[in-house]
C-alpha positions as CSV (number, residue, x, y, z in Angstrom):
1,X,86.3,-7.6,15.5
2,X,87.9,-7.4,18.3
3,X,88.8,-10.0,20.6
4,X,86.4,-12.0,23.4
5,X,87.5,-12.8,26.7
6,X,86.2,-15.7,28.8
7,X,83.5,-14.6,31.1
8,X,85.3,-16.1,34.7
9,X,82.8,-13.8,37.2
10,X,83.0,-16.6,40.7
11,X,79.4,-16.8,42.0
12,X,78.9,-17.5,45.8
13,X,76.4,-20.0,47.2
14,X,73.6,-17.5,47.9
15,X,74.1,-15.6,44.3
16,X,73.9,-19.6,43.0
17,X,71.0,-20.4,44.2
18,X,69.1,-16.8,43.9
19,X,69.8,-17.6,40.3
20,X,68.7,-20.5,39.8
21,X,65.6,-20.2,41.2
22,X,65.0,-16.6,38.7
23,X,65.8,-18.8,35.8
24,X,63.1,-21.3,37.2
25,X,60.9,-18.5,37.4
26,X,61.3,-17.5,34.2
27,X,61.1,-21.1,32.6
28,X,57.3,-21.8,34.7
29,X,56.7,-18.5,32.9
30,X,57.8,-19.6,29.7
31,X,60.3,-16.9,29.0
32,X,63.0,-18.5,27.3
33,X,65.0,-16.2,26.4
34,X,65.6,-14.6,30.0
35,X,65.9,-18.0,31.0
36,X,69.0,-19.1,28.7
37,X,70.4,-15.6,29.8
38,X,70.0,-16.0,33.4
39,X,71.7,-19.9,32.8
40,X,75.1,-18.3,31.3
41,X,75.4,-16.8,34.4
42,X,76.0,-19.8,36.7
43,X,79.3,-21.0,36.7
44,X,79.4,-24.0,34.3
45,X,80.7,-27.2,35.9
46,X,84.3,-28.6,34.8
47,X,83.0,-31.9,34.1
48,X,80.1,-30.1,32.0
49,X,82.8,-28.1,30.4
50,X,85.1,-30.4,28.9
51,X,82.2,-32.4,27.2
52,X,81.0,-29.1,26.0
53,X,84.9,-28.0,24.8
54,X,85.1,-31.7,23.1
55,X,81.7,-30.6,21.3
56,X,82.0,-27.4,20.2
57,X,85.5,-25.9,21.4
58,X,86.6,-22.9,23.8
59,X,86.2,-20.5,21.2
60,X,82.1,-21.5,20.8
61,X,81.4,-21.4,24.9
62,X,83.8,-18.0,25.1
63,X,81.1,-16.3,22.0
64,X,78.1,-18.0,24.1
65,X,78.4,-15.9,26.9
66,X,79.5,-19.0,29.2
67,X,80.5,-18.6,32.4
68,X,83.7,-20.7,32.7
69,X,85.2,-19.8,36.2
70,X,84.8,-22.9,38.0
71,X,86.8,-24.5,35.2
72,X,90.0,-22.2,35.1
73,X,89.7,-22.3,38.6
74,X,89.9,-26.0,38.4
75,X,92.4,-26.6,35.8
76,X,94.0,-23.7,35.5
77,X,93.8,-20.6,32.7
78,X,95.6,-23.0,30.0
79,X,92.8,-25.0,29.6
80,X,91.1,-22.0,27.6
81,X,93.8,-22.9,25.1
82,X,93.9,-26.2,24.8
C-alpha cells in the first residue's frame, strides 16, 4: 500500500467561503455525503487539529482526506510527526 501524503492545498478567502456555503447547500439538501466531502476541503483550524491529533492521531486525519495546511503552516511540517 503505498504511502499517504497530508493533503496541505491553502485555500484563499473567496475559495473559503464559496465552500462553505456548497457544503450548506448540500446539508439543507440533505446530501451528506457531498457535504462531508466538500468539509475535507476547508483547511482545518490548528486549534481544531491538535484536539483532533490528541483523538485519533496524524496518521487517522492524513487517511480522512483532511486538509491540514493551516496547521503545518502554523507549526511547521514536524508537527505531522509528532
Amino acid at each position: 500500500m503505498p504511502e499517504l501524503k497530508p493533503i496541505l492545498t491553502k485555500v484563499s478567502d473567496e475559495e473559503y467561503k464559496a465552500l462553505r456555503a456548497e457544503a450548506m447547500l448540500a446539508l439543507e439538501n440533505n446530501q451528506m455525503d457531498s457535504y462531508y466531502s466538500i468539509l475535507k476541503k476547508l483547511p482545518l483550524s490548528p486549534l481544531d487539529a491538535n484536539d483532533l491529533k490528541r483523538l485519533v492521531g496524524v496518521q487517522s486525519m492524513i487517511e480522512e482526506g483532511l486538509n491540514l495546511s493551516r496547521v503545518v503552516e502554523a507549526y511547521g511540517a514536524k508537527w505531522l510527526t509528532y
